[in-house]
N, C-alpha and C positions, 0 to 999 in steps of 0.2 A: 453310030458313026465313030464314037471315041471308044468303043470297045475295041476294035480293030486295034489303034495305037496303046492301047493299057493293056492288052494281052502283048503287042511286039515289048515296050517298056519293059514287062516284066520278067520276060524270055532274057531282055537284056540284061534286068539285075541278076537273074540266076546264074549266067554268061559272067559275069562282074567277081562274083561271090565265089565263083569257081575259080578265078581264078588267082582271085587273092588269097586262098586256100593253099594255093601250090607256090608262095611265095616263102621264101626262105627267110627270117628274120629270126636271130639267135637260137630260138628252143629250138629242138628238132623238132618235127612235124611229119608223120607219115604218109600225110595229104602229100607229100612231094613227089611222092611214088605212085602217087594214080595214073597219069599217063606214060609211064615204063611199062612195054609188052616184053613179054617171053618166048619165046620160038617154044610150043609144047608139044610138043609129035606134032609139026609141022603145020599148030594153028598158035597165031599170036595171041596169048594169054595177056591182061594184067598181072600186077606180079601179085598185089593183094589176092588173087585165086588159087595161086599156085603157092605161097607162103604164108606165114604169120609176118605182120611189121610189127613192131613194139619198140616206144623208145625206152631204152635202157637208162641213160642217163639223159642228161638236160639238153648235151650235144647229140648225142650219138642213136643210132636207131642201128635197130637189130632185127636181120632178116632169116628168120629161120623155114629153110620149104620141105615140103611135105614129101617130095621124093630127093632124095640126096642125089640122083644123077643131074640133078637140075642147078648144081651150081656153079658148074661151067658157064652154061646159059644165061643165068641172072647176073654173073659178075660183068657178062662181054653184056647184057641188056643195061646196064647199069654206065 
C-alpha cells in the first residue's frame, strides 16, 4: 500500500531536483540549457546534443556546436 506513495514521493524529489538544477544563482551553470531545443534538420534537438556547453568563467558559459551552420539556430533557440 505505501509503496504506491514512496514510489510517486520519489518521482517527485527527482521532479524537485530537476529543477532546482536549472535555477540560475550566481555561477553559471550549464544545467540551464537542458530544456533549450534546436530546430536540427527539422527535429527539435537539445542543445547539449548538438554542442559542447562549458563554463568558461564563473559568469559566462560557452557554447561551441559541432556543425557551424547551427548557430543561426542556437542563438534564435536561446
Amino acid at each position: 500500500m505505501t509503496k504506491k506513495f514512496e514510489d510517486r514521493m520519489a518521482s517527485a524529489v527527482k521532479h524537485l531536483e530537476s529543477e532546482y538544477a536549472s535555477v540560475r544563482a550566481g555561477r553559471a551553470n550549464p544545467g540551464v540549457l537542458d530544456k533549450v531545443t534546436v530546430d536540427y534538420y527539422g527535429v527539435p534537438t537539445p542543445i547539449n546534443q548538438v554542442a559542447s556547453v562549458s563554463v568558461t568563467e564563473a559568469r559566462t558559459l560557452s557554447i561551441r556546436p559541432w556543425d557551424r551552420s547551427l548557430l543561426k539556430a542556437i542563438t534564435k533557440a536561446i
